[in-house]
BANUFI-668018 format. One record per residue (C-alpha): residue in three letters; x, y, z; residue number from 1; chain. Coordinates in Angstrom, 3 decimals, padded with zeros to 6 digits. Example, Ala and Ser with C-alpha at 12.3 -4.5 7.8 and 13.67 -1.06 7.14 Angstrom:
<site "ALA",<012.300,-004.500,007.800>,1,"A">
<site "SER",<013.670,-001.060,007.140>,2,"A">
***
This chain:
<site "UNK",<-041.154,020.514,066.602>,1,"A">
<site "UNK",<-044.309,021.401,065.884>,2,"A">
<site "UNK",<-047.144,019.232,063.941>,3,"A">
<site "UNK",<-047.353,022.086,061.582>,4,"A">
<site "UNK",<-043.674,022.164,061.772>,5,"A">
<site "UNK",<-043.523,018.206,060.917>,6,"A">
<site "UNK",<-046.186,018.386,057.883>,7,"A">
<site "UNK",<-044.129,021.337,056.091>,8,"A">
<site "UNK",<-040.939,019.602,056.375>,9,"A">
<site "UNK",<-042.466,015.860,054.881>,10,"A">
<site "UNK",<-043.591,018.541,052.250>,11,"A">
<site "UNK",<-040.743,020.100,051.425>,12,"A">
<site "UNK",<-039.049,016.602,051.059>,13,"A">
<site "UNK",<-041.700,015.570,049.120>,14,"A">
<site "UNK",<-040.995,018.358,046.832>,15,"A">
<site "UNK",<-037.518,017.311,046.311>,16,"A">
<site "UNK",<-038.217,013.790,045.560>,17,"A">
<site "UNK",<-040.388,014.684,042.653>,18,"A">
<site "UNK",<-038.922,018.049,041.348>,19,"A">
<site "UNK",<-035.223,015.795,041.111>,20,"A">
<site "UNK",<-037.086,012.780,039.353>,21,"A">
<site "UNK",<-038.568,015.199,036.824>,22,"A">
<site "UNK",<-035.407,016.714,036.260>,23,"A">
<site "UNK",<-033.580,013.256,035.690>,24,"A">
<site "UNK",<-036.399,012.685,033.080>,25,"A">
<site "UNK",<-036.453,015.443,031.707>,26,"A">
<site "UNK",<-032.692,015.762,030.962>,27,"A">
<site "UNK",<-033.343,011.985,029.581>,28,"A">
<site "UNK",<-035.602,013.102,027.102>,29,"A">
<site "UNK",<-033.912,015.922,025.894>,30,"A">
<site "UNK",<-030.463,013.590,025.703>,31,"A">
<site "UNK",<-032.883,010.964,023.993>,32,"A">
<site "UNK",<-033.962,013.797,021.255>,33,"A">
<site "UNK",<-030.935,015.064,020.902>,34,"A">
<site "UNK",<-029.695,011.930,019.959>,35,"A">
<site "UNK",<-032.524,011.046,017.532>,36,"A">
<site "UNK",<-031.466,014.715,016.020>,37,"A">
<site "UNK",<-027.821,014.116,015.660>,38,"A">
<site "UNK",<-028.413,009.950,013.984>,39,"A">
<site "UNK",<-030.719,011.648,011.445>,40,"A">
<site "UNK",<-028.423,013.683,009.987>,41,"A">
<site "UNK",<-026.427,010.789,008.926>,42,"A">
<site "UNK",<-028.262,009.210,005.749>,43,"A">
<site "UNK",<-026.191,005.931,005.740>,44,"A">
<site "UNK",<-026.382,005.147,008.933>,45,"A">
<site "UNK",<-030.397,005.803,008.932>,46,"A">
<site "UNK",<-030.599,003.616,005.386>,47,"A">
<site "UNK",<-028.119,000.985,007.183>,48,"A">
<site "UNK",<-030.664,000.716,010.256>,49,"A">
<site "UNK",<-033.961,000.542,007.745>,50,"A">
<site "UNK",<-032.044,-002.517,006.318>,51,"A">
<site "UNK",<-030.896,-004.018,009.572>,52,"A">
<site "UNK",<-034.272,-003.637,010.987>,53,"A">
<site "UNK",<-035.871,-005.581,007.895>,54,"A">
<site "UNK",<-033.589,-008.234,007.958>,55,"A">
<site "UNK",<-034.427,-008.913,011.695>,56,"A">
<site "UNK",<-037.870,-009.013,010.784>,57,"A">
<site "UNK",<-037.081,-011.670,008.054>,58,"A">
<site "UNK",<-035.168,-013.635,010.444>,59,"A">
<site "UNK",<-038.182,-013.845,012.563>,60,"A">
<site "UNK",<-040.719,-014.287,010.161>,61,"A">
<site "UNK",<-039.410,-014.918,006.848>,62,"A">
<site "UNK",<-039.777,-018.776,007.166>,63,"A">
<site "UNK",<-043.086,-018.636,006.989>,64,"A">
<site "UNK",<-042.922,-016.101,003.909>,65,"A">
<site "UNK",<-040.863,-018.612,001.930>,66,"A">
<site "UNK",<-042.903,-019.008,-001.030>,67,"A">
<site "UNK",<-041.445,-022.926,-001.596>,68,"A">
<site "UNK",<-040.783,-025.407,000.857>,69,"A">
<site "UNK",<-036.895,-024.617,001.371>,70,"A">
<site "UNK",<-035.899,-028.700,001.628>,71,"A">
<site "UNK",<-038.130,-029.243,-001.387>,72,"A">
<site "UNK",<-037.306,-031.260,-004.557>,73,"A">
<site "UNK",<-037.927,-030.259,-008.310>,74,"A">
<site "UNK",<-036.239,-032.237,-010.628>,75,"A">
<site "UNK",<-038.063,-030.290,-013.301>,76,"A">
<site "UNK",<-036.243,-027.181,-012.566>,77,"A">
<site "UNK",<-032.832,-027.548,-011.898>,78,"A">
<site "UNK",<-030.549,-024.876,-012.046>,79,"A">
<site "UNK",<-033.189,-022.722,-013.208>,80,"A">
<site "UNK",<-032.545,-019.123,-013.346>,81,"A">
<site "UNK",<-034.176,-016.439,-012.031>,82,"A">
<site "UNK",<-037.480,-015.851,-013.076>,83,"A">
<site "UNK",<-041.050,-014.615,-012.189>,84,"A">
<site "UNK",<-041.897,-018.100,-010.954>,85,"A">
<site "UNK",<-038.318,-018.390,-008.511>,86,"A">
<site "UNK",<-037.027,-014.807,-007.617>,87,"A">
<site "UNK",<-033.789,-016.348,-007.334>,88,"A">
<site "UNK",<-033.868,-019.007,-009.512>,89,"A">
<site "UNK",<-033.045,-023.032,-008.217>,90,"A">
<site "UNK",<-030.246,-024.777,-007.129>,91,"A">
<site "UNK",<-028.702,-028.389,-007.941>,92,"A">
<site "UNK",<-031.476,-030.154,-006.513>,93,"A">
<site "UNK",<-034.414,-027.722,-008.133>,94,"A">
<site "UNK",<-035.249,-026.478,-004.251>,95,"A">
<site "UNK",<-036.117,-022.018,-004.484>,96,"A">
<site "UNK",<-033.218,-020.594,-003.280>,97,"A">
<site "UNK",<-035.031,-017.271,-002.219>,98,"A">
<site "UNK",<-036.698,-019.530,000.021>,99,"A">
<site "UNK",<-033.977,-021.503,001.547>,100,"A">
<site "UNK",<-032.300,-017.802,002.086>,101,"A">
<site "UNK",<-035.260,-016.712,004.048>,102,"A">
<site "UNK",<-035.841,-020.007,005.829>,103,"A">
<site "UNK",<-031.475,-019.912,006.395>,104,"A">
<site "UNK",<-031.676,-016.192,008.112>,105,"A">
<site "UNK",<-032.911,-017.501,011.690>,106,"A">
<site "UNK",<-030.020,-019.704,011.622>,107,"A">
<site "UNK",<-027.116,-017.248,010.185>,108,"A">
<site "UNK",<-028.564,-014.018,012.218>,109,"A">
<site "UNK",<-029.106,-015.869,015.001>,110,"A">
<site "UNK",<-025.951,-017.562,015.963>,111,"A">
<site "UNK",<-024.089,-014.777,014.846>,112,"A">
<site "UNK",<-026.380,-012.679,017.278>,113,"A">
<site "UNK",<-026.052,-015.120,020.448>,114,"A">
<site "UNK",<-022.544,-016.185,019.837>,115,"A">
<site "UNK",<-021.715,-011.757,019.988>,116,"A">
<site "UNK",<-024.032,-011.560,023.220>,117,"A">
<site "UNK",<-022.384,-014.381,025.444>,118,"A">
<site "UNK",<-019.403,-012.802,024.157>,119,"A">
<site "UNK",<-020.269,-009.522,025.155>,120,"A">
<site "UNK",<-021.687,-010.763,028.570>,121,"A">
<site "UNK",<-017.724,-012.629,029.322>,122,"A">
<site "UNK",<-015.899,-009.804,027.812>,123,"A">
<site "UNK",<-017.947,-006.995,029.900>,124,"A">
<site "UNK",<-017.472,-008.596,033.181>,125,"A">
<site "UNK",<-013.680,-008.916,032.290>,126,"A">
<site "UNK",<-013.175,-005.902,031.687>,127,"A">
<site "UNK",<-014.459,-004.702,034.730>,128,"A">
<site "UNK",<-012.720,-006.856,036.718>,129,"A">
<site "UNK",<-009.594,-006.062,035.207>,130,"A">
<site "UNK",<-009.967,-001.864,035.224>,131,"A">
<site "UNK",<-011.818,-001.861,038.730>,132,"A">
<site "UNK",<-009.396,-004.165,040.532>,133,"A">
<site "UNK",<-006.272,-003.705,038.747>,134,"A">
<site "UNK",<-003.382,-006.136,039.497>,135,"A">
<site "UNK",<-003.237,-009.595,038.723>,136,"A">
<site "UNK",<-006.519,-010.036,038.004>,137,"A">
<site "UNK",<-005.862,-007.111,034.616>,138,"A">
<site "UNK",<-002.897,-008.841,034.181>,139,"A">
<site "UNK",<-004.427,-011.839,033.509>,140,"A">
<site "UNK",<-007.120,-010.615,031.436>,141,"A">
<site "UNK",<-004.899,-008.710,029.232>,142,"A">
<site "UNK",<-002.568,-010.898,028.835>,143,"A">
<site "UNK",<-005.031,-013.636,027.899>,144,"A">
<site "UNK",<-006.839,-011.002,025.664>,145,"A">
<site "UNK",<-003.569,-010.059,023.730>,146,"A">
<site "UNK",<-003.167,-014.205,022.594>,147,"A">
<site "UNK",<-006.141,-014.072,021.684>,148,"A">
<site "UNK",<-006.033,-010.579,019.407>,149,"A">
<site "UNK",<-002.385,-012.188,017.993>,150,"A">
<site "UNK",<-004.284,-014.720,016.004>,151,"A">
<site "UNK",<-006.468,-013.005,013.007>,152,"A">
<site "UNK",<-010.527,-014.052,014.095>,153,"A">
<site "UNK",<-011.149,-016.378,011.556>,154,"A">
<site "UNK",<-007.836,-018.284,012.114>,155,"A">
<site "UNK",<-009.018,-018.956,015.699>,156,"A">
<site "UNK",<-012.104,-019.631,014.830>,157,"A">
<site "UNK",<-011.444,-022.745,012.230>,158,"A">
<site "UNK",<-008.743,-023.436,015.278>,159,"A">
<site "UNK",<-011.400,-023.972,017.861>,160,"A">
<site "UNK",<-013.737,-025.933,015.780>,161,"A">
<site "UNK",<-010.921,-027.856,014.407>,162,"A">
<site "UNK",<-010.125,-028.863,018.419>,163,"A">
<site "UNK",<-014.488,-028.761,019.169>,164,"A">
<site "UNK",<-015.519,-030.566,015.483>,165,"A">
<site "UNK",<-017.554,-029.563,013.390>,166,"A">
<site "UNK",<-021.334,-028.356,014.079>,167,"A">
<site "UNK",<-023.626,-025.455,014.784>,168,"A">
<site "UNK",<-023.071,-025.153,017.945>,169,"A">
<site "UNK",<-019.163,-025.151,018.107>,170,"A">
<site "UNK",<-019.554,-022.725,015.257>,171,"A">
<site "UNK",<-021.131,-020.503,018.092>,172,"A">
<site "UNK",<-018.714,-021.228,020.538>,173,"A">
<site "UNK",<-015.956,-020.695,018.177>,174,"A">
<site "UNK",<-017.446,-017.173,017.521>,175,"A">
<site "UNK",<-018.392,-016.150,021.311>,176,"A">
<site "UNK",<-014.610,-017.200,022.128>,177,"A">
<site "UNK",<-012.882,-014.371,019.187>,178,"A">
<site "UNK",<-015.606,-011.605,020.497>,179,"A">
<site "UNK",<-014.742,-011.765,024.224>,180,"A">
<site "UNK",<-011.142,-010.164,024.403>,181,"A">
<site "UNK",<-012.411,-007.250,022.497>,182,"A">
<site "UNK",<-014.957,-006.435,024.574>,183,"A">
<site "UNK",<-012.792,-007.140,027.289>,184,"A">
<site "UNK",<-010.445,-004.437,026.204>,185,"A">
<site "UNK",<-012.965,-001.817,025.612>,186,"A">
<site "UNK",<-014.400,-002.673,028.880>,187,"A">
<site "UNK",<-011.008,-002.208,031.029>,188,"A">
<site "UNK",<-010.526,001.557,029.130>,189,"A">
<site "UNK",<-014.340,002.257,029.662>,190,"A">
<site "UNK",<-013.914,001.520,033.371>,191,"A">
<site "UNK",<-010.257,003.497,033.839>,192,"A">
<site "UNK",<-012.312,006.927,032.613>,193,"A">
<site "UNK",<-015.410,006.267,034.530>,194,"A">
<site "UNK",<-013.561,004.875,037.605>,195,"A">
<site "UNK",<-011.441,008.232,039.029>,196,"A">
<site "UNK",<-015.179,009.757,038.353>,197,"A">
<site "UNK",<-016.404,012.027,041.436>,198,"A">
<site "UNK",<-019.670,009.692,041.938>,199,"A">
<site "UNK",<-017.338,006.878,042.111>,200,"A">
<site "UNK",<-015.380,008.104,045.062>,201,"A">
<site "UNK",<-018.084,009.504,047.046>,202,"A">
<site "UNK",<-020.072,005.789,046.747>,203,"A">
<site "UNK",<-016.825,003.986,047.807>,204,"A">
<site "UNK",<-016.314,006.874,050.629>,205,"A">
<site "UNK",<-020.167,005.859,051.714>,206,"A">
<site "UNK",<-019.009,002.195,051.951>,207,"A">
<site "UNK",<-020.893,000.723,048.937>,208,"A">
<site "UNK",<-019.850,-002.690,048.443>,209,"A">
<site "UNK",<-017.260,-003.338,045.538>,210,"A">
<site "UNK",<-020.544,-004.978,043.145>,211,"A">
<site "UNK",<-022.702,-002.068,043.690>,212,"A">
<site "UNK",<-020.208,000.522,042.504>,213,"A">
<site "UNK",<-019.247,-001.994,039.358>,214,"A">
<site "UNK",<-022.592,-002.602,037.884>,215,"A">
<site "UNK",<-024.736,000.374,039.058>,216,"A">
<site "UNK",<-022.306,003.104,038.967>,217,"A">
<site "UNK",<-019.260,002.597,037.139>,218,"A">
<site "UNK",<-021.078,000.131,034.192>,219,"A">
<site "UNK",<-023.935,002.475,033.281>,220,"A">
<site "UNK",<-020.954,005.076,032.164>,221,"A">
<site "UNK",<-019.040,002.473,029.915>,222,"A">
<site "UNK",<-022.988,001.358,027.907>,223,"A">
<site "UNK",<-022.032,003.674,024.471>,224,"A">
<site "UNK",<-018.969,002.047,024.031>,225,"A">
<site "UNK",<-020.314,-001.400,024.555>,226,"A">
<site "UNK",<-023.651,-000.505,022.086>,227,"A">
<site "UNK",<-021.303,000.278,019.562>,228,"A">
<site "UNK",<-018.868,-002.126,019.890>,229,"A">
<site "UNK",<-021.841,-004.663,019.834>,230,"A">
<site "UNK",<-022.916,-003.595,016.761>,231,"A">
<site "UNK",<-019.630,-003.397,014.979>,232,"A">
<site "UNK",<-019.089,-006.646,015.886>,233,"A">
<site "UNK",<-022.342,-008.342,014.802>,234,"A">
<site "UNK",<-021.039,-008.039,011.041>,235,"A">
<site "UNK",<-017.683,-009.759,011.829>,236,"A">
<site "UNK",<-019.688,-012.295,013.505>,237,"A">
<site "UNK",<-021.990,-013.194,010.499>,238,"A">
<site "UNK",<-018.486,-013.149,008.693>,239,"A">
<site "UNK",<-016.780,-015.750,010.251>,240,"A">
<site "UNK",<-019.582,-017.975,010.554>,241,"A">
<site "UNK",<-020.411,-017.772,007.372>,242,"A">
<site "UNK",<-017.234,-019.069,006.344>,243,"A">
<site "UNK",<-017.221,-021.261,008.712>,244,"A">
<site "UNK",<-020.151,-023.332,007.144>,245,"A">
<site "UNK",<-018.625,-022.440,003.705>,246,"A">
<site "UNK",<-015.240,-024.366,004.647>,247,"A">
<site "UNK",<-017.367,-027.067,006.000>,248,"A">
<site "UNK",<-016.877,-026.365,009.326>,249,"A">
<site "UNK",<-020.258,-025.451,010.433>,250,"A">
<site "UNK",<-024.179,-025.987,009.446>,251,"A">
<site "UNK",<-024.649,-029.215,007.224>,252,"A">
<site "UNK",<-024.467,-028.601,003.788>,253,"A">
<site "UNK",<-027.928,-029.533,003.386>,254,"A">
<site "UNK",<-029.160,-026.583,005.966>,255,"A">
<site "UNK",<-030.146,-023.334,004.250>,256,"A">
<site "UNK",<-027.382,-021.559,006.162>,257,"A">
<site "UNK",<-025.893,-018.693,003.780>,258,"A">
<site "UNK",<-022.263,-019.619,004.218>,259,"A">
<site "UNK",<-023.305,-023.606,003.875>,260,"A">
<site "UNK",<-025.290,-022.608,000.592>,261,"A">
<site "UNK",<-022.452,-020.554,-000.907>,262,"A">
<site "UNK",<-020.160,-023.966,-000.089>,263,"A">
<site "UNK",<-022.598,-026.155,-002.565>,264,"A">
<site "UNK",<-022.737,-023.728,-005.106>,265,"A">
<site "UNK",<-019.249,-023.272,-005.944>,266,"A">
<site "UNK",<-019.206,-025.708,-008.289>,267,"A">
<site "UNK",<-021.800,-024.390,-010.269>,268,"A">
<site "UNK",<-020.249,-020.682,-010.736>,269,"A">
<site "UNK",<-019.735,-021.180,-014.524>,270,"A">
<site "UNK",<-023.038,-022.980,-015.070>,271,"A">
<site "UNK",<-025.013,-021.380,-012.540>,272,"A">
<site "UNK",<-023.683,-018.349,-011.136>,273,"A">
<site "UNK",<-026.882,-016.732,-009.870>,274,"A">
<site "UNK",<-026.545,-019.610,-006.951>,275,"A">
<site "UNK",<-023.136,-018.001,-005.943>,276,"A">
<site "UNK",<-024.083,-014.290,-006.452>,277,"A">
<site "UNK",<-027.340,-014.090,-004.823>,278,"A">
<site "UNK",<-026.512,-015.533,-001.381>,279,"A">
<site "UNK",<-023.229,-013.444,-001.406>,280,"A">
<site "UNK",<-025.252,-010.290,-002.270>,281,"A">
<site "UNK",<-027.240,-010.994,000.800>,282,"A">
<site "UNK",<-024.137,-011.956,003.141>,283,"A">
<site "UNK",<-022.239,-009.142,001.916>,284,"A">
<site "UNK",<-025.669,-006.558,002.732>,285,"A">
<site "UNK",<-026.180,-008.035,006.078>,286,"A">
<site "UNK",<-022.499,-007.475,007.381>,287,"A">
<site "UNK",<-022.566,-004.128,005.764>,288,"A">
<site "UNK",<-025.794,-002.804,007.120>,289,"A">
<site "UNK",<-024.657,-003.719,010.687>,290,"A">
<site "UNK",<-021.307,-002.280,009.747>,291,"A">
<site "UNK",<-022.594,001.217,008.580>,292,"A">
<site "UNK",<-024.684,001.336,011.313>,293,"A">
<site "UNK",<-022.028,001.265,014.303>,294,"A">
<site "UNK",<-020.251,003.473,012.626>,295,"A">
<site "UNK",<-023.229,006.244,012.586>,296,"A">
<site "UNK",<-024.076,005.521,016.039>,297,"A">
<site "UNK",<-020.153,005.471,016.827>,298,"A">
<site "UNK",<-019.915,009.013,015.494>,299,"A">
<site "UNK",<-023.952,009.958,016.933>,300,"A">
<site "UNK",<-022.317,009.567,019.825>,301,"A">
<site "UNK",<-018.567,011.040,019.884>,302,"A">
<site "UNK",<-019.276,014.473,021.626>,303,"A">
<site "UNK",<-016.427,015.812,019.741>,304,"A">
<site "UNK",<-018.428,015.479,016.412>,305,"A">
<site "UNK",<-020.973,017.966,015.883>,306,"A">
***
């Protein structure tokens, strides 16, 4: 073959490369718009995001928004309600409780958050196992998942810290534990669809090893369930360790944690109920932002809905 020859066909290839990679873009950015398109239409599940995106941002910077010092003492104002001077009014102790709810979101946000992602991370790789392998190995994982789903999650949470003791970080445990068979589950259907896929069989006909086919061709199909199922699960996570802290089973009562706050107020719901009310409003918000918005992306990204 000719140099001529040689230079035309390293062209041609060339070609290929690039005119395939621009496709694959391309069809990513119109997939990417379309999406955008289709989550717009839905109103609640836009507001829901606005609010979920806020209160992230408060978890990361609202400490240092607080107006009072959170652990703060003010015998002069105790029980006060709200007013211009505290948004929120004061607790037992005089502290701001709009600024023991802002310094308390890193700490309710982000073990809920954490405890959902190591359970994600357990449940995803179970799943995979289980629907790529089949056998014993789904036996077992079902099996163990179906225990787990027989007791309600709250139940097993208070079990497991019962067994752990109480604390932060056994509240987190206790929460990563109740999220894993359900991502497990979704994991092992995911993986049945995507497994009998054409690509599949032609990279196992090419001799790909079994962890190559798992986690870059078969996982990338199962990501919209496990997006959504991540978010849906974020609000039952903020749930349950909420209560947690609320039986006593979690943060100190001391800590600005929401569910540990709603615990000390009880007491005070005839004398003081904007102490009970006010950190419930902004429990009950959270878990429903996160809620609304898995189920807009849930339906954004059903093909069946138009």
């Amino acid at each position: 073959m000719s140099t001529n020859q040689n230079e035309r066909v390293e062209n041609q290839a060339v070609f290929e490369e690039n005119y395939i990679d621009e496709n694959i873009i391309a069809d990513k950015s119109s997939k990417t718009r379309e999406f955008i398109k289709k989550f717009l239409k839905r109103k609640t599940a836009v507001a829901a995001f606005v609010v979920m995106v806020f209160l992230l941002i408060i978890a990361i910077i609202g400490p240092s928004l607080a107006p009072y010092d959170p652990s703060a003492y003010d015998y002069d104002n105790i029980l006060a309600p709200p007013s211009a001077e505290h948004w929120f009014g004061t607790d037992q102790f005089g502290q701001d409780i709009f600024s023991r709810i802002l310094a308390g979101a890193p700490l309710t946000l982000g073990v809920s958050l954490s405890s959902v992602v190591v359970g994600a991370v357990l449940g995803t790789v179970l799943g995979l196992l289980a629907g790529y392998y089949g056998g014993w190995i789904e036996m077992l994982v079902m099996r163990g998942a179906d225990v787990l789903f027989s007791f309600p999650d709250i139940l097993l949470a208070i079990a497991i810290v019962a067994l752990l003791g109480p604390g932060i970080i056994n509240v987190f445990i206790a929460v990563a534990v109740f999220t894993v068979p359900s991502f497990a589950r979704m994991m092992r259907s995911a993986t049945l669809a995507v497994k009998g896929s054409l690509y599949v069989e032609v990279s196992r006909s090419l001799g790909c090893k079994d962890g190559r086919i798992l986690f870059l061709h078969i996982f990338p199909g199962t990501i919209q369930s496990l997006i959504v199922n991540f978010t849906m699960r974020i609000g039952s996570a903020i749930m349950a360790a909420s209560s947690l802290s609320f039986l006593g089973f979690g943060a100190n009562v001391t800590d600005p944690e929401w569910g540990a706050m709603l615990s000390m107020s009880r007491s005070y719901l005839s004398t003081a109920p904007h102490m009970v009310y006010l950190p419930g409003l902004v429990i009950f918000v959270t878990v429903l932002a996160f809620n609304l918005f898995g189920d807009g992306l849930r339906d954004t990204l059903d093909p069946k809905i138009k």
